[in-house]
Structure formats: C-alpha cells, structure tokens
N, C-alpha and C positions, 0 to 999 in steps of 0.2 A: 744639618740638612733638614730642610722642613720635610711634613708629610704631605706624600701626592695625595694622598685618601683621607684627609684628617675625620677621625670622628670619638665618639665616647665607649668605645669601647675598654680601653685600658683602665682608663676611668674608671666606669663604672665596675669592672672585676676588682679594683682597688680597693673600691667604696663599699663595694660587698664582700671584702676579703676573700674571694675566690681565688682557688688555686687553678690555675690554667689547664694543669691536666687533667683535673677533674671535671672541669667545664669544658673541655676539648674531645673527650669519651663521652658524656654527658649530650653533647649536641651534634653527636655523631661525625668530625671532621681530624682532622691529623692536629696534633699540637704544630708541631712547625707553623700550618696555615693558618690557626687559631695568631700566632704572635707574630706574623704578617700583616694579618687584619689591625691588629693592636698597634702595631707602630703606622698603621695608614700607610704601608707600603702597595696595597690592592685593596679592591673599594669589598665590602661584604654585602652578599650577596642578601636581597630581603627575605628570602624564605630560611636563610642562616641569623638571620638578625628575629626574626620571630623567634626561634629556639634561645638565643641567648637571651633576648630581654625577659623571658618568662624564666629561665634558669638562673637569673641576675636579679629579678626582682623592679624592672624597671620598665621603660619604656620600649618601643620598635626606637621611636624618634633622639631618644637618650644613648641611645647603642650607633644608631648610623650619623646624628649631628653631633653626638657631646651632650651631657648633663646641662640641665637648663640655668646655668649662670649667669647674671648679668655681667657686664663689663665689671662690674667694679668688686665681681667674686661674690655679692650678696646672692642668694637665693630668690628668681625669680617670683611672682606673686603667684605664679600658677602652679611649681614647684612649694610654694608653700603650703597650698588648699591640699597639693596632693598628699602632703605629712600630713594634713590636720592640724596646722597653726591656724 
C-alpha cells in the first residue's frame, strides 16, 4: 500500500542513523506519531517538521518532500553545493 503522505522523513532518520525514540522525546511528540508521520500514513505538521529537520540535520523541505534525489538516485546539484562537492 502506498503512502497517503509520502515524504522524507524515514529517510532522512535512516540517513542520520537516528533512533526514533530519541528523536520522538527530542521534538516533543509520542513515538507511535513520530512512525506514522514516517510511513506517510498522516501528513506532518510544519512546525513538527522545523524541530525535526534541525534535530536531523537537514532540510524543512528534505523532511516534508524526501531528500533531494534525482530520478535516477544521483544526488541533486543543489544537494551537492549543500555537502560542499
């Protein structure tokens, strides 16, 4: 079953090896809703997705659409300037 809410959240907790209950105490919400948001079963909320992108290391826009991938999995050009390639 796809996701109603797809976005990068899971992702990006993956990509930052975060552990969920840590990052679920951390930005103040229930684990349960925390891996709701992550499977895109409910959309997250923007002033929840400011807490996580800063507790993740990444974007607002990387947490509510998905890390910036091209189709073909390479790393965007603007995802690249942000590493510093």
């Amino acid at each position: 079953m796809a996701a109603e809410y797809p976005n990068g959240l899971a992702q990006a907790m993956s990509q930052a090896s975060m552990d969920p209950s840590w990052l679920a105490r951390r930005v103040g919400v229930d684990l349960a809703q925390l891996e709701i948001w992550a499977a895109g079963r409910e959309s997250i909320p923007p002033d929840v997705a400011v807490k996580l992108a800063a507790k993740l290391k990444t974007t607002v826009a990387d947490i509510l659409y998905g890390l910036g991938q091209a189709e073909d999995d390479r790393p965007s050009r603007w995802q690249m300037r942000r590493r510093g390639r």
